[in-house]
C-alpha positions, 0 to 999 in steps of 0.5 A, spaced: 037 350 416 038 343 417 045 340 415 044 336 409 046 329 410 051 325 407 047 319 405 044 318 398 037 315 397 036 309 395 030 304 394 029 298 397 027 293 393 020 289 398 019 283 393 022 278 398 019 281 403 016 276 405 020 270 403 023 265 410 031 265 410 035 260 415 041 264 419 047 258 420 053 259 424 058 255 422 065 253 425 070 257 423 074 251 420 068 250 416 068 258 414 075 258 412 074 252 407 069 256 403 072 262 403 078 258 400 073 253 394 072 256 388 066 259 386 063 253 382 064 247 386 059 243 390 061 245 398 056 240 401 050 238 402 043 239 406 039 233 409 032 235 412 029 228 416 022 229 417 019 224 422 011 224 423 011 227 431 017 229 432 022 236 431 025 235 423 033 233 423 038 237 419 045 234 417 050 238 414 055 233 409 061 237 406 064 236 398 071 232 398 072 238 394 072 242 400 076 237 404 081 236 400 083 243 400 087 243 406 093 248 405 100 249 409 099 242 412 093 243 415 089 238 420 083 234 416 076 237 418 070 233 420 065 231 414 059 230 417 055 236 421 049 236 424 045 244 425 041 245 432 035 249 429 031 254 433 025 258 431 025 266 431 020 269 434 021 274 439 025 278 434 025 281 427 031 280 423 032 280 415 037 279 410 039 285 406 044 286 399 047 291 395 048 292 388 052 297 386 053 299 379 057 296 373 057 301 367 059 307 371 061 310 364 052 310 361 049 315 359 044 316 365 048 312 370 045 306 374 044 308 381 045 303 387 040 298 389 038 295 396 034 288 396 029 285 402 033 277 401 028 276 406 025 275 413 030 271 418 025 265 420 030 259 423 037 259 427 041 255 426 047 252 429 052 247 426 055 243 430 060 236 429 060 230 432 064 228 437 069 223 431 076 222 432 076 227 426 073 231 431 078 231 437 084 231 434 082 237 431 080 240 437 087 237 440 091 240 435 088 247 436 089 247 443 096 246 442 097 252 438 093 256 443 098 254 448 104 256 444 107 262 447 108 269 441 115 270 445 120 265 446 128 265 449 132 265 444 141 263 445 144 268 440 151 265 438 154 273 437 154 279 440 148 283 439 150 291 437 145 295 442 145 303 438 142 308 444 140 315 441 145 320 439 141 327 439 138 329 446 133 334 449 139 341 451 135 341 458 136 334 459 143 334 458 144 340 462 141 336 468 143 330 467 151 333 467 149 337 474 147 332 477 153 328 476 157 333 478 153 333 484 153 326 485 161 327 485 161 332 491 161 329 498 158 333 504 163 336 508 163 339 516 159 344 517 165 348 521 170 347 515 165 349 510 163 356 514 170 357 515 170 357 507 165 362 506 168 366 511 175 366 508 171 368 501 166 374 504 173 376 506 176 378 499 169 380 496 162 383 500 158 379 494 158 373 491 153 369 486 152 361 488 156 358 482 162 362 485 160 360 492 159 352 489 166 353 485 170 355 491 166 350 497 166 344 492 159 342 496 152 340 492 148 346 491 142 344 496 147 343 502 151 349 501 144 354 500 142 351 507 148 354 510 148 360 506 141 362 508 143 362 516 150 366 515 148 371 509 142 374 506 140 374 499 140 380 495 133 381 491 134 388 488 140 392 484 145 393 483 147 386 487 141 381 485 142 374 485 148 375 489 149 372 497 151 377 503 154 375 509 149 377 514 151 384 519 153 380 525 158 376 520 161 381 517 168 382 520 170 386 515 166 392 516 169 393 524 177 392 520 174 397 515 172 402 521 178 402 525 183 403 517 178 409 517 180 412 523 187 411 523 187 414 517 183 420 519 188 421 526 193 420 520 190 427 517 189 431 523 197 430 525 
């Protein structure tokens, strides 16, 4: 099944089909001013000059009313415009308005409508003369064009800078971590075995916070010695813990020879 379509149909009114329309382009100067002039207002005038054998000339010669509508201090635009005129014929091109209803409250309510205004016969394209009007216009455009959006301004006080209150839990905890570290100097492999040593003689296991607290080295350093001198438990009951590895571990000798004075002990 086919999804409906969002579109409404609408009949296309072909009455002028046939009629020929131009397609001007116009300077956007010229465009600005007749978006500003009231809708019943001379904006210009059209001259067509046909002369036997030759292509016609069409100038185009804006109202003063139209001139006479700058605003907010702006340049005066030139007055007189001639239209460079091109035929269309290798493409098809038309122009289309919409009408939409005015009385939504009828009874039988009107449906919009879509006129053919007609068919794209001629291009053409309004260009100014090269007229001191002209020029200073073009001046004053470049000028704005080349000012900069960002300007170095002098503050004459102090300006508050706020840094955000709130943070991530994880960011904190890594950002403390890490400067505590940074405080740590790395000391003498020798001195810090020493360390290790003098601990593991007090208690078999250790967790790295407690090795880390009592060394007072960064974590990354003092692992890389732990890895040669001790092993790490990964089962119960001593996981995540640090042993010294058997050839190191001292006590276990001093543990054996307490045993067997104790044991000739008892037998006297």
């Amino acid at each position: 099944m086919a999804a409906a379509s969002t579109h409404l149909d609408r009949d296309l009114d072909l009455s002028n089909a046939n009629r020929g329309v131009w397609l001007v382009k116009v300077p956007k100067y010229i465009a600005n001013r007749w978006e500003k002039a009231p809708g019943d207002i001379e904006v210009g005038k059209l001259k067509i000059t046909k002369t036997p054998g030759q292509k016609a000339q069409v100038s185009l010669t804006l109202s003063p009313a139209v001139l006479n509508l700058n605003e907010n201090g702006e340049e005066n635009i030139p007055k007189d415009h001639r239209l460079d005129v091109s035929t269309v014929t290798q493409q098809t091109l038309g122009v289309f308005s919409h009408m939409t209803p005015t009385n939504t409250d009828a009874v039988v309510p009107e449906s919009e409508k879509l006129f053919m205004e007609g068919r794209i016969v001629q291009k053409l394209e309004c260009r100014p003369y090269a007229d001191n009007c002209y020029m200073k216009l073009k001046l004053d455009s470049i000028r704005k064009a080349s000012v900069p959006t960002r300007k170095v301004k002098q503050l004459d006080k102090i300006v508050q800078n706020y840094k955000p209150v709130s943070d991530h839990k994880h960011n904190i905890e890594y950002q403390e971590r890490k400067k505590a570290e940074g405080k740590k100097a790395r000391d003498d492999k020798d001195a810090v075995l020493e360390m290790l040593f003098a601990a593991f003689e007090k208690h078999q296991y250790y967790n790295i916070k407690d090795l880390v607290k009592i060394t007072k080295q960064p974590i990354t350093y003092l692992k890389e010695i732990l890895k040669e001198v001790c092993n790490y438990n990964l089962k119960n009951p001593h996981k995540n813990m640090w042993e010294l590895k058997p050839e190191y571990r001292h006590y276990k000798e001093e543990q054996a020879a307490s045993e067997v004075k104790k044991m000739e002990i008892d037998d006297d």
